[in-house]
PASEBA-1860 file (N, C-alpha, C; in nm, 3 decimals):
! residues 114
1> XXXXXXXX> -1.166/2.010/-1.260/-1.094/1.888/-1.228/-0.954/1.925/-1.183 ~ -0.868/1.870/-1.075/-0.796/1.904/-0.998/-0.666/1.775/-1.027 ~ -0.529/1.800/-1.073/-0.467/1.697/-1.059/-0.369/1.679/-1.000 ~ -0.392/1.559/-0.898/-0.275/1.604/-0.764/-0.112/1.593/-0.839 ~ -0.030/1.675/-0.763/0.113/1.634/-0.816/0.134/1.489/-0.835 ~ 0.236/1.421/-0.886/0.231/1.270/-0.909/0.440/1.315/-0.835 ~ 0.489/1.282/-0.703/0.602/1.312/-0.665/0.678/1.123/-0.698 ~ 0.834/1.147/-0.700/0.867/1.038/-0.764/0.882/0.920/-0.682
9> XXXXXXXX> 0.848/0.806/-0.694/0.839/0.677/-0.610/0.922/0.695/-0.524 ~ 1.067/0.636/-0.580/1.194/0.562/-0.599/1.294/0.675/-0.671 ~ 1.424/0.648/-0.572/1.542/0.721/-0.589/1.547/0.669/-0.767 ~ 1.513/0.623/-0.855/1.548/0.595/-0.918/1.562/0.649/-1.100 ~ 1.624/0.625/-1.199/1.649/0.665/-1.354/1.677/0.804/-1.305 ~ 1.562/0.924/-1.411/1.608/1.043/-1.400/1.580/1.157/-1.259 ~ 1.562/1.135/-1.156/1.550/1.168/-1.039/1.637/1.247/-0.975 ~ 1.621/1.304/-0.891/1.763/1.356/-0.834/1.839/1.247/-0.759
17> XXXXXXXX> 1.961/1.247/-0.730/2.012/1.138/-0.675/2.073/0.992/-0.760 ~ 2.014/1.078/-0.864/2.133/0.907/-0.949/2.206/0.990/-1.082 ~ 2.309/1.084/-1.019/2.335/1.149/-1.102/2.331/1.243/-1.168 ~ 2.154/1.310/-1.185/2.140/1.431/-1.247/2.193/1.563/-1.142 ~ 2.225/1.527/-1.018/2.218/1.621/-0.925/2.345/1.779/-1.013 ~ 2.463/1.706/-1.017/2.522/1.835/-1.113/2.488/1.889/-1.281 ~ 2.402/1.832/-1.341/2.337/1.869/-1.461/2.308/2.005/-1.488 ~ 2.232/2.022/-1.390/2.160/2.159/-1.430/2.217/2.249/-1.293
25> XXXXXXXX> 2.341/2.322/-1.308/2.376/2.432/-1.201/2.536/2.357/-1.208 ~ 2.565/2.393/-1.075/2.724/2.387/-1.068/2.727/2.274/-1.061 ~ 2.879/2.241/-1.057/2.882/2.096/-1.001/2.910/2.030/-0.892 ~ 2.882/1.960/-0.861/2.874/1.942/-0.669/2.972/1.921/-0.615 ~ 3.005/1.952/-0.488/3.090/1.978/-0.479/3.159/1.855/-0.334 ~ 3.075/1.794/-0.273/3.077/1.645/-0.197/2.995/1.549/-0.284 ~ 3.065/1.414/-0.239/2.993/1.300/-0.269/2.846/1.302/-0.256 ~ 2.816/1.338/-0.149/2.676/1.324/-0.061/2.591/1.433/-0.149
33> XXXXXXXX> 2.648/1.495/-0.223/2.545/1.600/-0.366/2.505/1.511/-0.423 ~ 2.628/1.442/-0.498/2.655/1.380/-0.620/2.520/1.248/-0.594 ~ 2.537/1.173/-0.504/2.423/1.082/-0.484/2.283/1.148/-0.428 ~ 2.292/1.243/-0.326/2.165/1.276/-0.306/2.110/1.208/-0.154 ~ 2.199/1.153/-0.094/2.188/1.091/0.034/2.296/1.040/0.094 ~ 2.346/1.074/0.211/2.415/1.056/0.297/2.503/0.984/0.331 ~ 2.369/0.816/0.345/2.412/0.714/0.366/2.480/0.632/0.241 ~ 2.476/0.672/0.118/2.563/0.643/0.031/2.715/0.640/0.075
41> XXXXXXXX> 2.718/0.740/0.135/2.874/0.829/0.115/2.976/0.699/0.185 ~ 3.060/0.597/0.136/3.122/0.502/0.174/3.103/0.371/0.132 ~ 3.003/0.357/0.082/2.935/0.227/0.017/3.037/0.182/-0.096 ~ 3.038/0.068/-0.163/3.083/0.029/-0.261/2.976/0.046/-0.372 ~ 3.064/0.015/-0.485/2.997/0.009/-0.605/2.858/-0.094/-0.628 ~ 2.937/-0.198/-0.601/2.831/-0.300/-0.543/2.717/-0.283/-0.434 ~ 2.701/-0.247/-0.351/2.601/-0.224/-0.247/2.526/-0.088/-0.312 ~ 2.578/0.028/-0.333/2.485/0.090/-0.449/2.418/0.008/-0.529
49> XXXXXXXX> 2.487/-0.058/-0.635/2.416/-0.130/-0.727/2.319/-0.235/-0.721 ~ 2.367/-0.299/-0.602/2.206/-0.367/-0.513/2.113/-0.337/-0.463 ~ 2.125/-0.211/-0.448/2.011/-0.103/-0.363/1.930/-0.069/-0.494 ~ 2.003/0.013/-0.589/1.948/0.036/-0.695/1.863/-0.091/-0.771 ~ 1.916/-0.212/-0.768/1.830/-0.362/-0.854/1.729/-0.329/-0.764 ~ 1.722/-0.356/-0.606/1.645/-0.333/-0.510/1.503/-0.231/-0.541 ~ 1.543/-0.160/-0.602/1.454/-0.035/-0.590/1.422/-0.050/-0.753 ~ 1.433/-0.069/-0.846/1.389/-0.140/-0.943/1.264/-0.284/-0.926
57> XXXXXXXX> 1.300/-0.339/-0.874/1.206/-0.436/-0.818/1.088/-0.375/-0.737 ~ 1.095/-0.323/-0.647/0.975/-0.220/-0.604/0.910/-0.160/-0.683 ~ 0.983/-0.111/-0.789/0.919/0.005/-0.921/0.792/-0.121/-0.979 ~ 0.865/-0.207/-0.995/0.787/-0.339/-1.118/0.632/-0.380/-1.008 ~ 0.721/-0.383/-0.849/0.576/-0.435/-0.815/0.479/-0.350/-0.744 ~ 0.519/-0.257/-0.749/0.416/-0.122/-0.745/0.355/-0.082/-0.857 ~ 0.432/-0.101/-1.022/0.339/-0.097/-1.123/0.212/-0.229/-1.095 ~ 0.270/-0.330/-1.081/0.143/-0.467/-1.051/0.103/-0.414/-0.981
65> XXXXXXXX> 0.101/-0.388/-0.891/0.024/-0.336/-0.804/-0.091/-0.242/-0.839 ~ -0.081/-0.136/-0.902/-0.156/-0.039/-0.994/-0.232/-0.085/-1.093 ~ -0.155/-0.193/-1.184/-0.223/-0.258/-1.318/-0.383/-0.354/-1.235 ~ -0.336/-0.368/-1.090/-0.423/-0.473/-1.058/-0.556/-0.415/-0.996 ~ -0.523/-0.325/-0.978/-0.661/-0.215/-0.905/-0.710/-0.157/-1.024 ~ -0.586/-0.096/-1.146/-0.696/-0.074/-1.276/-0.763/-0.137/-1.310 ~ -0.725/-0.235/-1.317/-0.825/-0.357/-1.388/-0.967/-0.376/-1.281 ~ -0.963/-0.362/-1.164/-1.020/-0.393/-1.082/-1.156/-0.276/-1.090
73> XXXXXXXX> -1.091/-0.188/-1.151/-1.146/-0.031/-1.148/-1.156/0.026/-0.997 ~ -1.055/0.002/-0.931/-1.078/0.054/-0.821/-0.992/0.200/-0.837 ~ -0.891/0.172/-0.908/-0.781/0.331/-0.957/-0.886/0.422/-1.005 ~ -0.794/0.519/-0.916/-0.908/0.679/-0.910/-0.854/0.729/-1.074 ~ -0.712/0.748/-1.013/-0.671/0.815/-1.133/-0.566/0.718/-1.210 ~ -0.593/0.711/-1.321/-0.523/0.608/-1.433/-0.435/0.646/-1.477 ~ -0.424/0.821/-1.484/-0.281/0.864/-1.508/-0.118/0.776/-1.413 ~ -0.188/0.768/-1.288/-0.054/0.694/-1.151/-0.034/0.595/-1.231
81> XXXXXXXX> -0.099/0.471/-1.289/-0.054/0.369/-1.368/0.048/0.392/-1.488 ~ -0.019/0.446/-1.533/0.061/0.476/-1.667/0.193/0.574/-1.673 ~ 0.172/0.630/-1.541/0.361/0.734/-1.536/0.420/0.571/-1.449 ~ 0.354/0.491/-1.382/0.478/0.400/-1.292/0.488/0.312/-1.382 ~ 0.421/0.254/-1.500/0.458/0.171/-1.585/0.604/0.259/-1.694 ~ 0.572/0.378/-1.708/0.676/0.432/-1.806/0.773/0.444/-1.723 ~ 0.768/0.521/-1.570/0.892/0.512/-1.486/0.982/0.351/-1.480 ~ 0.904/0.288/-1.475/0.965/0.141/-1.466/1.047/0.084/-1.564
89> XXXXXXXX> 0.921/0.071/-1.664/1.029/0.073/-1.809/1.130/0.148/-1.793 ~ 1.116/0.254/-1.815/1.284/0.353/-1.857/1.369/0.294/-1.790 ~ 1.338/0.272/-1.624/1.416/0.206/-1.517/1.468/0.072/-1.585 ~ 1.387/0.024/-1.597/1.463/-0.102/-1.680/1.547/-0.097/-1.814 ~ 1.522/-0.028/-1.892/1.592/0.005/-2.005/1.738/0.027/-1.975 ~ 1.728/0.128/-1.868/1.882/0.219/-1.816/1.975/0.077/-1.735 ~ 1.908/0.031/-1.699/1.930/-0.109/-1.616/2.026/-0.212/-1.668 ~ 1.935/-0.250/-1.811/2.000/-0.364/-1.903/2.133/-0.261/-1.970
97> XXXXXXXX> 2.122/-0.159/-2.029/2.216/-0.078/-2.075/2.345/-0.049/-1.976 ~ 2.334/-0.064/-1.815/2.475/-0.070/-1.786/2.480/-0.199/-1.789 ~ 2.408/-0.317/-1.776/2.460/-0.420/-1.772/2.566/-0.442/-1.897 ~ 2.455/-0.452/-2.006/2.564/-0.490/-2.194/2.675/-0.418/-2.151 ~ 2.685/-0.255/-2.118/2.823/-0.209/-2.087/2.920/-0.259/-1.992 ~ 2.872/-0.285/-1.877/2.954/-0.411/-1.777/3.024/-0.497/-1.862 ~ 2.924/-0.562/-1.903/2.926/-0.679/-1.974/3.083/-0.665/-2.072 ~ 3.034/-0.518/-2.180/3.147/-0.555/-2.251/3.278/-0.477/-2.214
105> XXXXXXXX> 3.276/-0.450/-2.115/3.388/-0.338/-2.060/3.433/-0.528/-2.008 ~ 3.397/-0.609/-1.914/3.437/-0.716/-1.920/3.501/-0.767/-2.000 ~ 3.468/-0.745/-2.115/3.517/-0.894/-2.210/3.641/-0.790/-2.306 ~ 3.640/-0.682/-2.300/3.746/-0.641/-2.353/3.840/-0.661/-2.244 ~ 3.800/-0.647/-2.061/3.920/-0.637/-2.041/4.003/-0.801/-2.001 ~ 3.883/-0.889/-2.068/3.965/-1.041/-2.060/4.056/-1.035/-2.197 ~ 4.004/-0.916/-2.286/4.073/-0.940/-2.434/4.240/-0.859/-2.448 ~ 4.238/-0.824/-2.320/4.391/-0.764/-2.280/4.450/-0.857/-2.264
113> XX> 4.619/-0.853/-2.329/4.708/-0.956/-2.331/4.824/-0.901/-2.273 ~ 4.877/-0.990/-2.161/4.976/-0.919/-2.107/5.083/-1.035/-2.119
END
């Protein structure tokens, strides 16, 4: 039995390109390392961060997508379901976790008194 590589969807969580790129080796040394694509290099925070919700949303409906052919039994291999359901999750986990941090990096900095 033969199991094809499973390569990653979506730029997205632990991947290259959202960060891990200086982890393991030096540290990079342009922007365009640091993200992992090009067309980043000038963007705002915001337009990253929409790309990224963006590509989160793809993750969720490419898992449906998978859950719906398992069920169907048309999925060859059931392993693809079950890594894009865990890829997704995590994706979402990491997701809500900058949000609460947004969130409270916000509200402390309404709790500054000048």
């Amino acid at each position: 039995m033969s199991i094809a590589p499973i390569t990653p969807s979506f730029g997205f969580g632990v991947t290259q390109g959202f960060g891990t790129a200086g982890v393991a080796g030096a540290l990079p040394a342009t922007p365009t390392q640091v993200t992992g694509r090009a067309s980043q290099v000038g963007q705002s925070f915001g337009q990253v961060l929409a790309e990224k919700i963006a590509d989160l949303s793809q993750m969720h409906m490419r898992t449906d997508e998978l859950a719906r052919t398992a069920a169907t039994g048309d999925l060859q291999d059931i392993h693809e379901y079950t890594i894009a359901a865990n890829e997704s999750g995590v994706a979402t986990q990491l997701t809500v976790a900058v949000r609460d941090r947004a969130v409270e990096a916000f509200n402390e900095i309404m709790r500054i008194q000048l």
